[in-house]
N, C-alpha and C positions, 0 to 999 in steps of 0.2 A: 280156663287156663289163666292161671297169674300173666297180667302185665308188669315187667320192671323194665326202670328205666333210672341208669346209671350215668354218675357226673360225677368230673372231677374236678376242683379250681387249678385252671390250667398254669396258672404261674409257676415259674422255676424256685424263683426267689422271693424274700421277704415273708411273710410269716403263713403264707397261704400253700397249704398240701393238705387238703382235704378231702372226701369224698361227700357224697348225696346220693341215695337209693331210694326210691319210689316205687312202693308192691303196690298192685291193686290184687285181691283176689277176692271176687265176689262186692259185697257189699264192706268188704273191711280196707283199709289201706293203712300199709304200714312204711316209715321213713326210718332208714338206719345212717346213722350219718356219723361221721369221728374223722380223725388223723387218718391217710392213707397208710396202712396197714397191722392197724387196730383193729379188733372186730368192732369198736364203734357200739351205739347205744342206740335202744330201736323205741320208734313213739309209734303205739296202732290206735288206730280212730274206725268205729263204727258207723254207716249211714243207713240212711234207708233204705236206698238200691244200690245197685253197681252204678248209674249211669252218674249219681251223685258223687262216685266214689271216684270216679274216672275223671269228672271236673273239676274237681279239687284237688286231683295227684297234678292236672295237666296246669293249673295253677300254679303250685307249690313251682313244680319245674320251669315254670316260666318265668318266676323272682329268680330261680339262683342260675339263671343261663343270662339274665340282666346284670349278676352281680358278677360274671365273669367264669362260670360255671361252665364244665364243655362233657359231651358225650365221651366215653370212655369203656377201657375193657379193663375190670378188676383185677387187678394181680400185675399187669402191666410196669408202673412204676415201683422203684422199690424204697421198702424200708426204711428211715432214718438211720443214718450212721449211729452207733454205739457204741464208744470206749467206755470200758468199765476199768477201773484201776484194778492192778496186780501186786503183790507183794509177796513173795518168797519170802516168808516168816520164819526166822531162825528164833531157838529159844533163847531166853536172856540168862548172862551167866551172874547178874546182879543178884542179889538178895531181894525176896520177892515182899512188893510194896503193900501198903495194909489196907487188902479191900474186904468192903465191908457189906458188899452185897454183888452180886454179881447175876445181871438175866442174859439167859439165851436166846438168842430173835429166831437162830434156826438159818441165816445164812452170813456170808459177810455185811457190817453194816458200814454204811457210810453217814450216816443222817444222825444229827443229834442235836437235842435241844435240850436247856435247862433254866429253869429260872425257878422264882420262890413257892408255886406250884406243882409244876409238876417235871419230869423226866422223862424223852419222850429220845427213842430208838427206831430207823428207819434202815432194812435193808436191801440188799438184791432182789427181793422178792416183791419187793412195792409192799411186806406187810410194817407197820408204823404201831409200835406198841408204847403207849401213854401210862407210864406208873406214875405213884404219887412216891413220895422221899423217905417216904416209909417201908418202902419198896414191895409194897403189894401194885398189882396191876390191873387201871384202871378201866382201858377198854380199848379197841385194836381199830385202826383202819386199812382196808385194803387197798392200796394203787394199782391203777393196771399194768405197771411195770416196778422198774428197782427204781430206790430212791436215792439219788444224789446228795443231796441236801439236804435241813432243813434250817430256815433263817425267820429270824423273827422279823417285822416290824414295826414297833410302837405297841399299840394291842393284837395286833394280828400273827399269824405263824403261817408260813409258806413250804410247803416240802414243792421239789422240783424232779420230777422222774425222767427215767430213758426215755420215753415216748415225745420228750420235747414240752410236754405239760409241766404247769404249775399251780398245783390246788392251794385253794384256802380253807385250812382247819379251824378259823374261829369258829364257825357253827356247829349243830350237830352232822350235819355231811359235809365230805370234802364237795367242794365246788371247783368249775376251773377258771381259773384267773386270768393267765398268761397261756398265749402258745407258741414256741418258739420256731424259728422260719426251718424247715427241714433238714437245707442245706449244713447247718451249723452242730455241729458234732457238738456238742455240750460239755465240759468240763466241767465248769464249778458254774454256781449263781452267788447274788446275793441283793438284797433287795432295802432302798431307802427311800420311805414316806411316798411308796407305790411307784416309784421307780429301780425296775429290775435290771439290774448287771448281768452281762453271761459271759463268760470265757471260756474259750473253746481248742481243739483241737489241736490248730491251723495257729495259732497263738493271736487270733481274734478277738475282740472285742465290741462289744454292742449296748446301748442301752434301750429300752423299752418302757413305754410312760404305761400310764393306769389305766389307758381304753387298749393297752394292747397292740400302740403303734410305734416303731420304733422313732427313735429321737436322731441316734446317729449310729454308725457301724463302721470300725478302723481295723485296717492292717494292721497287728501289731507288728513288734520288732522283734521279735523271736519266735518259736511254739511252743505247741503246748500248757497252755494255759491254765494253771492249777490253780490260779490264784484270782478272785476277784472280790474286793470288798468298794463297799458304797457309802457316802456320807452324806452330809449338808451339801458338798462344793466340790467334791471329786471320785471317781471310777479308780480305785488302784486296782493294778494291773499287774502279775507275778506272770514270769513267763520263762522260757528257759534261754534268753539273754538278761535280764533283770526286772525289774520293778520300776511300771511310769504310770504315770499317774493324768489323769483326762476332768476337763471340765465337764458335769454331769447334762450340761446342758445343750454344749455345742461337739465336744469330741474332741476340743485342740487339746494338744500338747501340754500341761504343766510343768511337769519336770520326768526326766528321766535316769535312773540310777543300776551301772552295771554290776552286777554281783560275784563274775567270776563261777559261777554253776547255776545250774537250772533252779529255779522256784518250785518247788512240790506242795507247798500250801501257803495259805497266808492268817491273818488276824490281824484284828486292830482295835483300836482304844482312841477316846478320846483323842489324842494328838500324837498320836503313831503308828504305825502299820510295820508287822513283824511278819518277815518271809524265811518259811523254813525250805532247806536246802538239801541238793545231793552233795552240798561238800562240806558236809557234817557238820550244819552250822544253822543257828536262826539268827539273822539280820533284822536289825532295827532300823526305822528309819523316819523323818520327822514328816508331819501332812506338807511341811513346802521342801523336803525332798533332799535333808540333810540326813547323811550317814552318820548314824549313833552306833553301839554299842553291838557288840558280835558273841551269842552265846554260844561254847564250844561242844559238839555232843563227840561219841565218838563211832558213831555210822551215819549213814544217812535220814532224812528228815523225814516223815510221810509227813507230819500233823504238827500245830504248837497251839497254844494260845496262852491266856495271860490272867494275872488278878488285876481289879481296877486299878488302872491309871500304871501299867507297867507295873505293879509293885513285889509280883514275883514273875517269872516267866517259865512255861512249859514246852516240854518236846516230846515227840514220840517217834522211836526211832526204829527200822526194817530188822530188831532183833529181838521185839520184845520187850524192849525197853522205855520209862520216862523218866523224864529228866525236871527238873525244879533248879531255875536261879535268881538269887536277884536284881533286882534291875539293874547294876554296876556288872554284872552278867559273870558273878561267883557263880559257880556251879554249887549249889546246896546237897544236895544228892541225884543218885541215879538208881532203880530201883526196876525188878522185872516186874510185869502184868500178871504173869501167871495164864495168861489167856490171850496170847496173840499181840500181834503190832496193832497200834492204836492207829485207823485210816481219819479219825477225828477226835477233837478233844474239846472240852470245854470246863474253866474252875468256877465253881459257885461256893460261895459259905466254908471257906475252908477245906472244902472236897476239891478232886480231880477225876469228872467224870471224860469214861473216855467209851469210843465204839470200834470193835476190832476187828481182824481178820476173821476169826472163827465166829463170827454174831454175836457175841457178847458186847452188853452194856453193862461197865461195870464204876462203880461208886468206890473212888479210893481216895484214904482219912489223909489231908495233905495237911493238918497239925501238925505244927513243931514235935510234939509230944509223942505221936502216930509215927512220926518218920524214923524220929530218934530209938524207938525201938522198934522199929522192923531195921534197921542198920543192925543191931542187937540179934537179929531173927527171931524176934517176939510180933508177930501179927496174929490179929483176930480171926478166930474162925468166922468166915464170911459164909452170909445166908446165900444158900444157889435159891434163887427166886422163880416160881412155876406159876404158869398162865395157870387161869381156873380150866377147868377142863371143858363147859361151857364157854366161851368168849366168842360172844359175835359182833366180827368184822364188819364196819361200816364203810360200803362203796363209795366212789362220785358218783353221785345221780343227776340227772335233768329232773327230776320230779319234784313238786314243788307243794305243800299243804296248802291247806284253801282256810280261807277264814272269813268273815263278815265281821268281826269284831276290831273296830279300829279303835278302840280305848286306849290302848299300851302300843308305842312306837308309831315309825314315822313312816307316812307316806309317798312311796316313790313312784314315777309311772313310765314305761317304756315309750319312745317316740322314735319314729323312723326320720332320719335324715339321710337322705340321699340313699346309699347302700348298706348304711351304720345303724343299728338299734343302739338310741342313748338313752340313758336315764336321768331324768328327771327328779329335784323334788318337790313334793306338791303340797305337805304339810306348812302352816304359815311359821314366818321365823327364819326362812332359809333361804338364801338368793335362787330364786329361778330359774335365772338361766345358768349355771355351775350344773356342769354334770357330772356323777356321781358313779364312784368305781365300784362296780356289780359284778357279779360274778357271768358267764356270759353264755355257758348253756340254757340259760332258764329265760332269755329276752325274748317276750315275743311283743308284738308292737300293737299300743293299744293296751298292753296291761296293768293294772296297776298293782304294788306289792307291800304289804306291811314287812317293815325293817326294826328289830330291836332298838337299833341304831343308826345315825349318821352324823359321822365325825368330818371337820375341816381340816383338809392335807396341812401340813404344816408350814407347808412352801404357800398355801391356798390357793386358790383360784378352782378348785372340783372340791366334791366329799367325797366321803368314803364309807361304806355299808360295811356294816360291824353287825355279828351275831348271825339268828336265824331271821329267815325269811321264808312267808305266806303269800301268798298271791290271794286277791281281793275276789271275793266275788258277788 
């Protein structure tokens, strides 16, 4: 007969909701362990007898009932809250804007990324498809749940799902990075130099450093919290009394500014943070928390974002619609999608990529040239873009490649303090004692790992693991 023996991490609060399971059956024994109610990720180990396998389960169990670990009945506690944003998507009666490529993810997306690489879509479904600008598609990941986000930062890219998780896609597997405390319904994220923002439900706000612990966690001043972007020196905070803004380091107060309607998204720039609105409007506002300029739409905001440095401003609005102005906040034009209200947007290289209701990612010409004749109703026939019919999806895994070759990249090595697996780096050239932000299924203690990379935080005092990762043997 299988022996199990089940554990929970009994904390209410703070970033701990966990499970632990421990099979023995026979001479094998298998641990499944994740987020309470996940199915979680299972590691089996073969021995020589059962009696081998029994010491070693009763082991395992005995580090995580030290680390606060308690006996439990599966199914018991429930779920993570989950808001997913809604939009009653009416069609736009504008003349429709000139898109020039358009993919279907297959549900609503929320997640979007873009830079001089590549174009990358995340929806309800946790699936994340990565094209290049050429708009063929380059290869898929799977999440165990829907994607909220995704946020870059510096070299790294972060998607943040329902489950509370936050992977890192620089390598080839997602890995998980961050885990957010259960309690906290999630709204938006957003993440600077390894430290992650989250705003939440409750119109809450929280930061969390690069081992995963939080720094601070405030009431805010209103709910619902759509809004949250990260900097050098402050946490903005959109919420549905206004936009205030938090020192990243301690939580106090900055400044705070009412808006007159709830916040439904945010962006920022260099030296301003833009909150789009239910009172048909995107608000500017300075990083020390002066009211600037008001760009007028005519519904309500889901989305905005900007070209550098303010120099046009975007909106996407509950009807189908985006909007383009310039910084002095002229409305340029207004123009339908053709495919749904945009629940995210982002301008790169003269495009305005945006991610909709019905799962499209779609690539639209925001050219002088481009605008001026779709006003005209002259737009390009736009390519609908098709997965290959082969694309395989890559998971997060705990599993990690073996190598003996330490020629290329850096050496890192797990070490147990107290309750904590840290990382270490062990290659010469790098401060020793600075520990190194790893990704945190894969720590086991005692190991050591070849890193393609390891970069110094900006802020310094840790590094930071870039690329794929081997474990030494």
């Amino acid at each position: 007969m299988p022996h199990t023996t089940y554990l929970e991490l009994s904390e209410d609060t703070g970033s701990a909701h966990k499970f632990y399971e421990v099979t023995v059956d026979g001479n094998e024994m298998s641990i499944r362990y994740g987020r309470i109610g996940d199915a979680g990720q299972t590691k089996t180990t073969t021995y020589a007898d059962e009696a081998k396998a029994l010491a070693d389960a009763a082991k395992k169990v005995g580090e995580k009932v030290r680390k606060g670990y308690a006996p439990a009945i599966p199914g018991q506690r429930a779920r993570r809250s989950v808001t997913r944003r809604q939009i009653v998507s009416q069609r736009s009666t504008a003349k429709t804007a000139p898109v020039l490529w358009k993919y279907r993810s297959g549900a609503p997306a929320f997640g979007i990324f873009i830079d001089d690489d590549v174009c990358m879509v995340g929806n309800e479904r946790g699936t994340i498809t990565v094209l290049r600008h050429d708009a063929t598609v380059e290869r898929q990941f799977q999440l165990p749940d829907g994607v909220k986000c995704i946020v870059s930062d510096d070299a790294w890219i972060y998607a943040g799902c329902d489950d509370g998780n936050v992977y890192d896609l620089s390598g080839k597997v997602p890995r998980l990075a961050y885990a957010i405390a259960p309690d906290i319904d999630i709204y938006w994220l957003d993440i600077h130099d390894g430290v992650l923002g989250v705003s939440d439900a409750e119109g809450g706000v929280c930061t969390i450093d690069h081992e995963d612990e939080f720094l601070w966690r405030r009431k805010g001043r209103g709910s619902s919290g759509w809004m949250v972007r990260c900097d050098a020196d402050a946490v903005h905070h959109g919420h549905s009394r206004g936009v205030t803004s938090y020192d990243w380091r301690t939580g106090k107060e900055l400044w705070h500014q009412p808006t007159g309607g709830a916040v439904l998204f945010g962006w920022q720039e260099a030296d301003a943070v833009y909150a789009g609105m239910s009172s048909n409007s995107v608000m500017q506002f300075t990083k020390s928390g002066d009211a600037g300029v008001t760009y007028r739409c005519d519904d309500t905001v889901f989305s905005n974002a900007a070209a550098p440095d303010g120099r046009y401003v975007f909106a996407g609005d509950n009807r189908s619609s985006v909007y383009c102005f310039a910084a002095d906040g002229q409305r340029l034009w207004k123009l339908g999608t053709g495919c749904g209200s945009a629940y995210s947007m982002q301008y790169h290289d003269e495009k305005l990529y945006i991610v909709t209701t019905d799962g499209s990612l779609a690539c639209i010409d925001a050219s002088e040239a481009a605008v001026r004749a779709a006003e005209q109703g002259v737009v390009p026939q736009y390519v609908d873009v098709k997965a290959p019919a082969r694309l395989d999806s890559v998971a997060p895994s705990t599993t990690v490649e073996v190598t003996s070759d330490t020629s290329a990249g850096v050496i890192v090595e797990c070490v147990q303090e107290g309750s904590r697996l840290r990382i270490r780096v062990v290659s010469p050239g790098y401060d020793q004692t600075w520990q190194v932000q790893f990704p945190k299924g894969i720590r086991e203690a005692n190991a050591r790992y070849l890193v393609t990379e390891v970069r110094e935080a900006s802020r310094g005092g840790f590094y930071r693991a870039l690329g794929d990762i081997r474990r030494l043997v």
